[in-house]
C-alpha positions as a Markdown table, in Angstrom:
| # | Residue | x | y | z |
|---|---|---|---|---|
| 1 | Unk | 263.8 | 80.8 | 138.2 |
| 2 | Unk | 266.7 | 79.2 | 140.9 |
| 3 | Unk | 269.3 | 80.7 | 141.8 |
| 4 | Unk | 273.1 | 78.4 | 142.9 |
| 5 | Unk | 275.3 | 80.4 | 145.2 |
| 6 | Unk | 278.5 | 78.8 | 145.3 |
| 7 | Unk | 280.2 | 78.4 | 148.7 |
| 8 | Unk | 282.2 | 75.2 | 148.9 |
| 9 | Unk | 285.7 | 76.9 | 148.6 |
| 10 | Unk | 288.1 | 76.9 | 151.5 |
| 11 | Unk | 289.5 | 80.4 | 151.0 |
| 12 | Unk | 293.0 | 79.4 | 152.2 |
| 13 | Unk | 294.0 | 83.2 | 151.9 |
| 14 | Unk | 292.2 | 84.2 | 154.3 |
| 15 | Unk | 293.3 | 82.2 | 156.9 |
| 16 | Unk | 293.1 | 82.0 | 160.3 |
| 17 | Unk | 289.6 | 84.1 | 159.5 |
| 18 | Unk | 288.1 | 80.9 | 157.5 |
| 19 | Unk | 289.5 | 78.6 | 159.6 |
| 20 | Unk | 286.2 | 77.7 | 161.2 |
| 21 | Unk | 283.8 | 80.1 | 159.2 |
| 22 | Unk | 283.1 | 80.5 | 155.5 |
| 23 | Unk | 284.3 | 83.1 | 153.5 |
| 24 | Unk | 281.0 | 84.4 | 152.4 |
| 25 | Unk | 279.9 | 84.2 | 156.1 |
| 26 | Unk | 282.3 | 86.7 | 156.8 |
| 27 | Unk | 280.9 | 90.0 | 158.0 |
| 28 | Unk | 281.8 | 93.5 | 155.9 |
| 29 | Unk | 279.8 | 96.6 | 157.0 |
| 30 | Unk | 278.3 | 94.0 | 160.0 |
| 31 | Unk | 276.5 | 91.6 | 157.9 |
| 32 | Unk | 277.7 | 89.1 | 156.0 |
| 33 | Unk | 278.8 | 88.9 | 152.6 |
| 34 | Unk | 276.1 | 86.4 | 151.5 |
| 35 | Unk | 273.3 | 88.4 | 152.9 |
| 36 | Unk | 274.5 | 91.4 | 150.2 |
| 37 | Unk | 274.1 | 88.9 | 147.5 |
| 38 | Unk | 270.5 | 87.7 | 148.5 |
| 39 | Unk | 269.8 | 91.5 | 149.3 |
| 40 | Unk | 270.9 | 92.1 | 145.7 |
| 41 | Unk | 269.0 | 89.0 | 143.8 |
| 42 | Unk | 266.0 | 90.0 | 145.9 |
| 43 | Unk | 265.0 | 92.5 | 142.9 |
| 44 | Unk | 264.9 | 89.7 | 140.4 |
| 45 | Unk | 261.2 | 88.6 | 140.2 |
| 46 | Unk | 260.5 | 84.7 | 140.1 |
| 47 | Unk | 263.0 | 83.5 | 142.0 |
| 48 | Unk | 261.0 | 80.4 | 143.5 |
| 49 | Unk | 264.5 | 78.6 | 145.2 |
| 50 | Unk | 268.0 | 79.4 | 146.3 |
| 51 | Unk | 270.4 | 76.5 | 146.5 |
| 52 | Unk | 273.9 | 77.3 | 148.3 |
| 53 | Unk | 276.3 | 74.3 | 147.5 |
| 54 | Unk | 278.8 | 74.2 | 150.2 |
| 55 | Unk | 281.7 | 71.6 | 151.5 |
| 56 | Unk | 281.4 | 69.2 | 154.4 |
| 57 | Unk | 283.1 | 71.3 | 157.0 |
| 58 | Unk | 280.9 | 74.2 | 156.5 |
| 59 | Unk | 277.6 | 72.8 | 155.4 |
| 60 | Unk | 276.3 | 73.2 | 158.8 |
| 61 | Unk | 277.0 | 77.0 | 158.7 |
| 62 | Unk | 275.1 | 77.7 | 155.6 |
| 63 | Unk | 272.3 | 75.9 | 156.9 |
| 64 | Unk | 271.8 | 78.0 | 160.6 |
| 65 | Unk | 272.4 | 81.4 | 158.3 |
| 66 | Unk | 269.4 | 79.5 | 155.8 |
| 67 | Unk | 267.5 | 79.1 | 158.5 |
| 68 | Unk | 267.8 | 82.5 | 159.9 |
| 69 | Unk | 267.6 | 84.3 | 156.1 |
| 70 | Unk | 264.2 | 82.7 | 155.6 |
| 71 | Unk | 262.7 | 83.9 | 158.6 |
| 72 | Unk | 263.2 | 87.6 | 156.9 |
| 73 | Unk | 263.5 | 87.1 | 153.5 |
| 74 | Unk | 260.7 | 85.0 | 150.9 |
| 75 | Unk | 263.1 | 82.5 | 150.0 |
| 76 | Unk | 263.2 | 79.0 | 150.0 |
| 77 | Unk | 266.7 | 77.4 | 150.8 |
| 78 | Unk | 268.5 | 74.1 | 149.8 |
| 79 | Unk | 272.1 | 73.3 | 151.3 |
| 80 | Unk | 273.8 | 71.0 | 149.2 |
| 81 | Unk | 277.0 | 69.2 | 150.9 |
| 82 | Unk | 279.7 | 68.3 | 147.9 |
| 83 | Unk | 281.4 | 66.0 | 150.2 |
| 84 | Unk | 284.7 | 67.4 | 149.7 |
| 85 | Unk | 286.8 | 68.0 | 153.1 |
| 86 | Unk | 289.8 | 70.5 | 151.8 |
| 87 | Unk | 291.2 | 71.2 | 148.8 |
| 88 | Unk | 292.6 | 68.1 | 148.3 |
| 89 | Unk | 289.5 | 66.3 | 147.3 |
| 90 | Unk | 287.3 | 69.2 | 146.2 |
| 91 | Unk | 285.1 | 69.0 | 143.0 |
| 92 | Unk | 285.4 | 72.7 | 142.0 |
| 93 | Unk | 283.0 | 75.3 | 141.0 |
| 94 | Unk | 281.9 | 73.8 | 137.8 |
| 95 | Unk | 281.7 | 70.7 | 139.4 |
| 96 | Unk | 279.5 | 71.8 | 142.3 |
| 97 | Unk | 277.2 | 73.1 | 139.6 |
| 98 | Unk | 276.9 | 69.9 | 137.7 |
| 99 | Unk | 276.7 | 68.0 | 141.4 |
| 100 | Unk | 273.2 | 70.3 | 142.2 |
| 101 | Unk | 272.0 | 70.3 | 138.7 |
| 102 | Unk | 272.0 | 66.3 | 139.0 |
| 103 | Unk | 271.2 | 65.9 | 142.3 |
| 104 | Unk | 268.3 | 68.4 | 142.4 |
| 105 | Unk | 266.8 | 67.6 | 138.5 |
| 106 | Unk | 267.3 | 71.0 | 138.3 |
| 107 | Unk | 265.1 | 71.8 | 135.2 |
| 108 | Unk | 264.6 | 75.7 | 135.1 |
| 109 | Unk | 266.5 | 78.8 | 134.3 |
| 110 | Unk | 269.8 | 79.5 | 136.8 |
| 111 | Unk | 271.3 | 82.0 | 138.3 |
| 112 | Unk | 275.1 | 81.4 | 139.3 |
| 113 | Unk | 276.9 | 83.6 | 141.8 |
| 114 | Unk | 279.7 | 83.1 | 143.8 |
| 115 | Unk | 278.9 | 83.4 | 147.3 |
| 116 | Unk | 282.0 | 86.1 | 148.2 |
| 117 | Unk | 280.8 | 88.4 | 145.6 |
| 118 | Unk | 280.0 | 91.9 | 146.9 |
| 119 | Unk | 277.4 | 93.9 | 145.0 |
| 120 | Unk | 276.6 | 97.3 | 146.1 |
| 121 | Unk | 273.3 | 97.7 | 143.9 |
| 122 | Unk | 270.5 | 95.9 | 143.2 |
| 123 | Unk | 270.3 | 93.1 | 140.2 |
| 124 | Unk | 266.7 | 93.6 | 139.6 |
| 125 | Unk | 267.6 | 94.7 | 135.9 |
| 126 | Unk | 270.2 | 91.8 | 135.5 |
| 127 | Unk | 266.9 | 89.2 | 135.7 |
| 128 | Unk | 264.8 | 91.4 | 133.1 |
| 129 | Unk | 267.9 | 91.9 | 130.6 |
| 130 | Unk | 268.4 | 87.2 | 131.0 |
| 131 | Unk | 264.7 | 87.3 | 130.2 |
| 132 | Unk | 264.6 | 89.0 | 127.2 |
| 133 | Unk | 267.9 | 87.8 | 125.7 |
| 134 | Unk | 266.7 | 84.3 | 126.8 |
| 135 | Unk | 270.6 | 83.1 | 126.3 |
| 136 | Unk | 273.3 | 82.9 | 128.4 |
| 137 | Unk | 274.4 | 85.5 | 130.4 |
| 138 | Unk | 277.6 | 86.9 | 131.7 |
| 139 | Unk | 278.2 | 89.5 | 134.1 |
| 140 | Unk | 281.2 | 92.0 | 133.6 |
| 141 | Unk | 283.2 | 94.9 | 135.3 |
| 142 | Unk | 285.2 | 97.3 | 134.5 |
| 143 | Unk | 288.4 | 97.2 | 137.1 |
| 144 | Unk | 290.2 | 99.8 | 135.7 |
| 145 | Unk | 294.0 | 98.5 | 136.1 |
| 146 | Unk | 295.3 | 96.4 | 133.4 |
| 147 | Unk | 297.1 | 94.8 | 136.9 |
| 148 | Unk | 294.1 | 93.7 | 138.5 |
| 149 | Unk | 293.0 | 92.4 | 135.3 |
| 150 | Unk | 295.5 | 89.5 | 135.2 |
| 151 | Unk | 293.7 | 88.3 | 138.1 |
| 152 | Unk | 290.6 | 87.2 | 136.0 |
| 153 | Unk | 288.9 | 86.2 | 133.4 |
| 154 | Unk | 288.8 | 89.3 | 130.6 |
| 155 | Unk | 286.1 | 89.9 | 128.2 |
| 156 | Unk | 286.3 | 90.9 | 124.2 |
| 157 | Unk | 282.3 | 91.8 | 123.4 |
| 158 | Unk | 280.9 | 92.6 | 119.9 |
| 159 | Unk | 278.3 | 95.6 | 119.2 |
| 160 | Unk | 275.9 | 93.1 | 119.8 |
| 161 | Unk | 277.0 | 92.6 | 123.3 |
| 162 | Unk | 277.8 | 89.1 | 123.1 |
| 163 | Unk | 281.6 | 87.4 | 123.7 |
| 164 | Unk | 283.7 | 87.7 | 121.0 |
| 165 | Unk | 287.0 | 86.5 | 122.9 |
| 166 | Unk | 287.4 | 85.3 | 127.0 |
| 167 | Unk | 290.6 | 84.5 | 128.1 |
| 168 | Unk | 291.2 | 83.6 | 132.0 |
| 169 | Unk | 293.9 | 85.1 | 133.8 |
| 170 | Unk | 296.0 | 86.3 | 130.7 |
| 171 | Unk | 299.3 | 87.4 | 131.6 |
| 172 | Unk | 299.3 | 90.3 | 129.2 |
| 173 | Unk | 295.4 | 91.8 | 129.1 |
| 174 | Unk | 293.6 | 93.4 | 126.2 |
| 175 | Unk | 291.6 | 95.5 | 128.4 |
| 176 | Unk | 290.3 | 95.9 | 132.1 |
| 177 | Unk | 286.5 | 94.5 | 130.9 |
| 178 | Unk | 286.7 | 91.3 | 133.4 |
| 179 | Unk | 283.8 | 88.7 | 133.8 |
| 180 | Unk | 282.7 | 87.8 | 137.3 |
| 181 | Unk | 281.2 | 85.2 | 139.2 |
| 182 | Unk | 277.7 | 86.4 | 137.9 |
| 183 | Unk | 275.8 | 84.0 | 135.4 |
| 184 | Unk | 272.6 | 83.1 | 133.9 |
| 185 | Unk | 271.7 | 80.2 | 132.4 |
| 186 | Unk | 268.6 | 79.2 | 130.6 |
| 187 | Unk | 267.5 | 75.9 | 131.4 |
| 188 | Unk | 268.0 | 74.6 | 127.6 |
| 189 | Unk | 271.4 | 75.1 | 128.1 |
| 190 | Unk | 271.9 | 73.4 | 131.4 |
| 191 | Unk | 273.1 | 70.0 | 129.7 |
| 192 | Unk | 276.1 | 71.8 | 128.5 |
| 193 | Unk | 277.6 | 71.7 | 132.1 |
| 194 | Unk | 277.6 | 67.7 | 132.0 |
| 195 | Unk | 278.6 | 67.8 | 128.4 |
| 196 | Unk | 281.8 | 69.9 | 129.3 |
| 197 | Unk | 283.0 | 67.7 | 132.4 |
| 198 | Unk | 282.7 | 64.8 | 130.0 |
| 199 | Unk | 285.2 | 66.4 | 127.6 |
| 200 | Unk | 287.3 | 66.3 | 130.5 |
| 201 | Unk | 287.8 | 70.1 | 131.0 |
| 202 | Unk | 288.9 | 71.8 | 133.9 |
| 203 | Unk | 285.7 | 71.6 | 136.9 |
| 204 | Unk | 287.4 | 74.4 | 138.7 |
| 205 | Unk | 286.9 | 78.2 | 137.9 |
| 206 | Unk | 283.7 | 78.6 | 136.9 |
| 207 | Unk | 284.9 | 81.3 | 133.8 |
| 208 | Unk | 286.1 | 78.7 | 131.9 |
| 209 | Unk | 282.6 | 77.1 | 130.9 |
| 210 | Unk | 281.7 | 80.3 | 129.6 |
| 211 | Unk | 285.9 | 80.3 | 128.0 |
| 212 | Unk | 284.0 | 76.8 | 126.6 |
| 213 | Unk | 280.3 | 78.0 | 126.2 |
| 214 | Unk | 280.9 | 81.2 | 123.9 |
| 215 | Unk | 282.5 | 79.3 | 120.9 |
| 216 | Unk | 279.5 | 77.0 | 121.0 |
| 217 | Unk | 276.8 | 79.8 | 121.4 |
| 218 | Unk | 276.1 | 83.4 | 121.9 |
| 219 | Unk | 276.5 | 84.7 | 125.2 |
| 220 | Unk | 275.5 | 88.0 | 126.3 |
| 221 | Unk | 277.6 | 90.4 | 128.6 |
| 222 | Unk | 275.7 | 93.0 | 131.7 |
| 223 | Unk | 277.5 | 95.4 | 132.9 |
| 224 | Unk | 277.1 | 95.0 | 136.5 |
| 225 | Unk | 276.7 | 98.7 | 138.2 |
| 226 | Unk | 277.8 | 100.1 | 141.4 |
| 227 | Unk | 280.7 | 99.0 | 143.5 |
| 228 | Unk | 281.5 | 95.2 | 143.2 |
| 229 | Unk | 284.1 | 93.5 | 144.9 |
| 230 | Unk | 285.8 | 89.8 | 144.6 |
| 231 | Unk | 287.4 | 89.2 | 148.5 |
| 232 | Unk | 290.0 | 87.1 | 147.6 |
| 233 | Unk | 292.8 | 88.4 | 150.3 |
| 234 | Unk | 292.6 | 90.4 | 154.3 |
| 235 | Unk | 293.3 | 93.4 | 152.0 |
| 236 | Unk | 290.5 | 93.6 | 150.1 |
| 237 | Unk | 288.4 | 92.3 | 152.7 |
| 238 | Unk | 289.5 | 95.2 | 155.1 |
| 239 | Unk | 289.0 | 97.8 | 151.9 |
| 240 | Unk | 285.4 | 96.4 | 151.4 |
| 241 | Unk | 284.3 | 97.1 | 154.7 |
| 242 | Unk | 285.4 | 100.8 | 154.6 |
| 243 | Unk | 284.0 | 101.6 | 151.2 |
| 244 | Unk | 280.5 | 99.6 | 152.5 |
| 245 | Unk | 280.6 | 101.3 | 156.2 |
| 246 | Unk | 280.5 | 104.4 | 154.3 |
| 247 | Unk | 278.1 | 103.7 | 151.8 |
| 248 | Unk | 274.7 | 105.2 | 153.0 |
């Protein structure tokens, strides 16, 4: 199994803190955010390589912390440079995953997570549950505020657990169930990524493949336990690291 962090976003939000460091370099509770998400994966057996796709400003960052990680952690690391230099020229999330899918013949069952995602609990039983459903996977959370929901992608799922409805950023939600930056893929389903650029869809937001993928075949919802967090703005960024500080 790999596993694709994505990391080439300029997080323009947070500015001046991502001015010269990624966002999922950033430190909460003193270490930063990427090391909770390897912490995290670290319970899903099989992982054999990590790729972290990242933009040409920062792909020098991800490789020092790569090269640090692996000296305490049994991963192996690839840094993948998109290219892009800001905004302007970036190829998105869904297009970062196609770009290391291609470039790296990636020819296995993936992992996707968004490098700024904040797990407080382990994923161990995420890999099991992908294994045994052997379809894709989409992690969801409950945020509790019809509000917050607006901000992403919210999930309709069937007794079955599978996607019966995904709509991203509605402006009137049917529920608080969100999706989040949290995906398996099995590798027969990999193509679909190149198949759904070349309809000409939308290569930013990585929600709205599965807002593509669910029509065309089952996929499978895991609630993801715990305390998660999406640090999109200073505010959330400053409330993350007083819920983590705390958490023993």
């Amino acid at each position: 199994m790999k596993v694709l962090i994505l990391g080439a976003g300029y997080a323009t939000r947070l500015y001046p803190l991502t001015l010269t460091q990624p966002k999922p370099l950033l430190t909460v509770a003193g270490k930063p955010m990427i090391d909770y998400v390897m912490d995290n994966l670290a319970a899903i057996t099989g992982i054999d390589r990590v790729y972290v796709v990242t933009n040409d400003k920062f792909a020098g960052h991800f490789q020092r912390w790569a090269d640090d990680h692996a000296k305490r952690a049994p991963f192996a690391f690839t840094i993948i440079n998109d290219g892009s230099t800001d905004d302007t020229n970036k190829l998105g999330a869904i297009g970062d995953l196609n770009l290391v899918l291609q470039k790296e013949r990636v020819d296995d069952d993936l992992v996707v997570v968004a490098g700024d995602n904040l797990f407080s609990e382990k994923l161990g039983a995420f890999g099991e549950f992908c294994r045994a459903k052997n379809a894709p996977v989409l992690g969801v959370y409950d945020v509790g505020s019809i509000e917050a929901a607006k901000k992403y992608g919210v999930v309709a799922v069937n007794r079955e657990g599978v996607i019966a409805d995904f709509k991203e950023k509605p402006t009137q939600p049917a529920s608080t169930l969100i999706g989040i930056a949290l995906y398996y893929y099995p590798r027969a389903t990999l193509p679909l990524v190149a198949q759904y650029l070349a309809e000409g869809n939308n290569p930013d937001q990585p929600g709205r493949l599965i807002q593509w993928l669910f029509p065309r075949t089952p996929v499978f919802t895991w609630t993801v336990p715990g305390i998660w967090y999406d640090i999109g703005s200073k505010e959330t960024l400053d409330e993350a690291n007083r819920i983590f500080t705390r958490k023993p």
